[in-house]
C-alpha positions in Angstrom: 0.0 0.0 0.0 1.8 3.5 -0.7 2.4 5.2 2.6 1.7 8.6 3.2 6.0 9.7 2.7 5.3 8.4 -1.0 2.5 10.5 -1.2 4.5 13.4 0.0 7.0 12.8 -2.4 5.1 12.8 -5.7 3.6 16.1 -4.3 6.6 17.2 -3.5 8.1 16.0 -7.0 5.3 17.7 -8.9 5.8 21.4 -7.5 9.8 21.3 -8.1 9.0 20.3 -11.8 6.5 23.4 -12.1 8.7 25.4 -10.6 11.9 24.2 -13.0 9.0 24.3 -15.7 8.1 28.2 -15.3 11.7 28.9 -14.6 13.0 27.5 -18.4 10.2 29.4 -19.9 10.7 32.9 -18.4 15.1 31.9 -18.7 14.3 31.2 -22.3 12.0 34.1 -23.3 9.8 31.8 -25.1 6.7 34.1 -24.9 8.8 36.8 -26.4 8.9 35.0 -29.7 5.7 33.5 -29.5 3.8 37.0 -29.0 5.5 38.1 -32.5 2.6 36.2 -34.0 0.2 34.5 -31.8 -1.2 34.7 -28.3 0.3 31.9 -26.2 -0.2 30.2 -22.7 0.8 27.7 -20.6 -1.5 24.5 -20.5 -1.7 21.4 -19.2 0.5 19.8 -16.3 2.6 22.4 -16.1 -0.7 24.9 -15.7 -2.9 22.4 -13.5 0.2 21.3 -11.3 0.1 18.0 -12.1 3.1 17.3 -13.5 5.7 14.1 -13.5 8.2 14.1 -16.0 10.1 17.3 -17.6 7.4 17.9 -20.5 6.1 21.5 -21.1 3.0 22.3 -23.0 2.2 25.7 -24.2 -0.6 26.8 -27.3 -0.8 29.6 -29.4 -3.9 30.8 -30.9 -3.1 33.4 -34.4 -5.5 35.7 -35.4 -4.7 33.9 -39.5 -3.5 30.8 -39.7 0.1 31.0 -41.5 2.8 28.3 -41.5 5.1 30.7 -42.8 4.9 32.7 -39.7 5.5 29.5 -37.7 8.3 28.3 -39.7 10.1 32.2 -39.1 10.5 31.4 -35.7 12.5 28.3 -35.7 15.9 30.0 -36.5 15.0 32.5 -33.3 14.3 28.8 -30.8 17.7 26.9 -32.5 19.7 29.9 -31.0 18.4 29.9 -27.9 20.8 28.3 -25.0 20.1 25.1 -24.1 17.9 24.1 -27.4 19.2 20.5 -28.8 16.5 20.2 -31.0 13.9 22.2 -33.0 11.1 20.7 -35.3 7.8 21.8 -37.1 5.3 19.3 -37.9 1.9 20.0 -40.3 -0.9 18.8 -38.2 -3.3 21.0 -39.1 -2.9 19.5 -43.4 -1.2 16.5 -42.9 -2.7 13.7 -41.0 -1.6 10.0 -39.9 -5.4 9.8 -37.5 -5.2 6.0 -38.4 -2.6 5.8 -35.6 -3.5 5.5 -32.3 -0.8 7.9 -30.9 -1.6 10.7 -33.8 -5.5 10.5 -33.9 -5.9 12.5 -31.3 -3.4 15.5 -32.1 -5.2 19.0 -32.7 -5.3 20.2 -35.7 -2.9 22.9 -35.8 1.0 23.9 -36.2 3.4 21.8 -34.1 7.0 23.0 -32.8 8.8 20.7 -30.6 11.9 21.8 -28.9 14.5 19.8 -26.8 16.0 21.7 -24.1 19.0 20.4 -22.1 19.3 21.6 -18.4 21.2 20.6 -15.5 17.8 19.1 -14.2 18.0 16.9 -17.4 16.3 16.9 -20.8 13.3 18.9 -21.3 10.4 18.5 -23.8 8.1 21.6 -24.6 5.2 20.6 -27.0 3.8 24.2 -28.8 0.6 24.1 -30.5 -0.5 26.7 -32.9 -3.6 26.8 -33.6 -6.7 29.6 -35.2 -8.1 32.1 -32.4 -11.9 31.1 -31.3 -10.9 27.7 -31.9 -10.4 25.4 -28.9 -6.8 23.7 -29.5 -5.6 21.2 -26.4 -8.0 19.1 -24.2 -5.4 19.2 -21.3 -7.4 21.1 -18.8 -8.6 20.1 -15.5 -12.6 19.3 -15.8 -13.3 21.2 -12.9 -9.7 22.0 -11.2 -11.6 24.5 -7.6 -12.6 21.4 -5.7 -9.5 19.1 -6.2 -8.4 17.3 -3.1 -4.9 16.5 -2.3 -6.1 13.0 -2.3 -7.7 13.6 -5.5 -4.0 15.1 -6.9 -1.9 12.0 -5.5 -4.0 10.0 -7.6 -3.7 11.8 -10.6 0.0 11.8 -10.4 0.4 8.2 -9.8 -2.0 7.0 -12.7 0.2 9.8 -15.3 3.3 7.9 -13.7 1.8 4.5 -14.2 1.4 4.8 -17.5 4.4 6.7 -18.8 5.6 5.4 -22.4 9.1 6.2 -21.7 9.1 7.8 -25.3 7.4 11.2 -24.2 4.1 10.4 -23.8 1.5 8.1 -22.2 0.7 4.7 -22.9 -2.4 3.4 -25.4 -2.5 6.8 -26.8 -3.8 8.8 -23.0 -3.6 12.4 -22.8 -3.5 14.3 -19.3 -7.2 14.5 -19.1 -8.2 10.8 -19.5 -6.4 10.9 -15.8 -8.4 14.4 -14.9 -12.0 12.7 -16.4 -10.9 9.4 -14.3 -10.4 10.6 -11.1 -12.3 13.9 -11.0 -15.4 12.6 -12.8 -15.3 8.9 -12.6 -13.8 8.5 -9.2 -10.9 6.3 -9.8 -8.8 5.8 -7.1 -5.8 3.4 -8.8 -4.8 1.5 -11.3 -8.1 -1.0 -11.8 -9.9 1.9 -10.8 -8.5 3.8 -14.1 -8.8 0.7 -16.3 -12.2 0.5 -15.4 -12.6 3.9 -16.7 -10.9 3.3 -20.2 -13.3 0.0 -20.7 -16.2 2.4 -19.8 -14.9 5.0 -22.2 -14.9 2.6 -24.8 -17.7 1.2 -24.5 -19.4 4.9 -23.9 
């Protein structure tokens, strides 16, 4: 049975990575090259405080969609310190929805940068999409009554099913393990498979 120090430490573990999270971003200036040509802000883990593993997600609504304007900026991220690696994928054209790991990618611009720290490797997903259209489903379903019980559970499900290759397993995104515990109740693991089966089905 976890004990209440494990607890304490995936708590604990999920507000250091925030911190290191919003640290890299403001270090980096990253907004500063995103406002040239969209309106961007932090989502997902990073946002809801749920993180566990170095993986930033930020979107960035445009007033027009242009992939020219997106592909301008990449020369301004490869010179940043610290950025390994910089790539643009065409997701809002260009679809693979067949597989399970792409289907459920918005459709929108993609930049992906690598950033290497002295905390390790970082991932920061950016996702451009068209203004007045909902991008990302990575927010909490109702994030003002979460308990701490409610969080620890979170985090070990998103911890449970890591892929090891930058994502979750069978194609999850952070708010299957919102839905499941916020919505669904799901405590643990069979709790959470319990919930995908229903899913399914539903």
């Amino acid at each position: 049975m976890p004990t209440e120090h494990s607890d304490h430490e995936f708590l604990k573990r999920a507000d250091e990575l925030q911190r290191e999270a919003e640290r890299i971003i403001n270090k980096l200036g990253i907004f500063s090259i995103l406002e040239k040509i969209s309106d961007p802000s932090v989502i997902g883990s990073v946002k809801n405080g749920l993180m566990v593993w170095s993986d930033i997600d930020i979107q960035a609504y445009m007033e027009e969609m242009d992939i020219n304007k997106v592909a301008g900026l990449l020369k301004e991220f490869a010179l940043l310190p610290t950025i390994q690696k910089v790539q643009l994928s065409n997701f809002r054209e260009f679809r693979r929805d067949s597989l399970k790991s792409r289907a459920r990618f918005p459709r929108a611009y993609y930049v992906g940068l690598r950033s290497i720290q002295p905390s390790g490797e970082w991932k920061m997903d950016i996702w451009f999409g068209k203004k007045g259209t909902p991008l990302n489903d990575y927010e909490l379903p109702d994030p003002s009554g979460i308990t701490e019980k409610q969080r620890v559970a979170i985090l070990k499900l998103k911890k449970a099913w890591l892929d090891g290759k930058g994502g979750y397993k069978d194609g999850l995104i952070s708010t299957d393990f919102y839905k499941a515990v916020l919505e669904y109740g799901a405590a643990d693991e069979e709790g959470f498979r319990s919930y995908l089966k229903k899913r399914t089905i539903g």
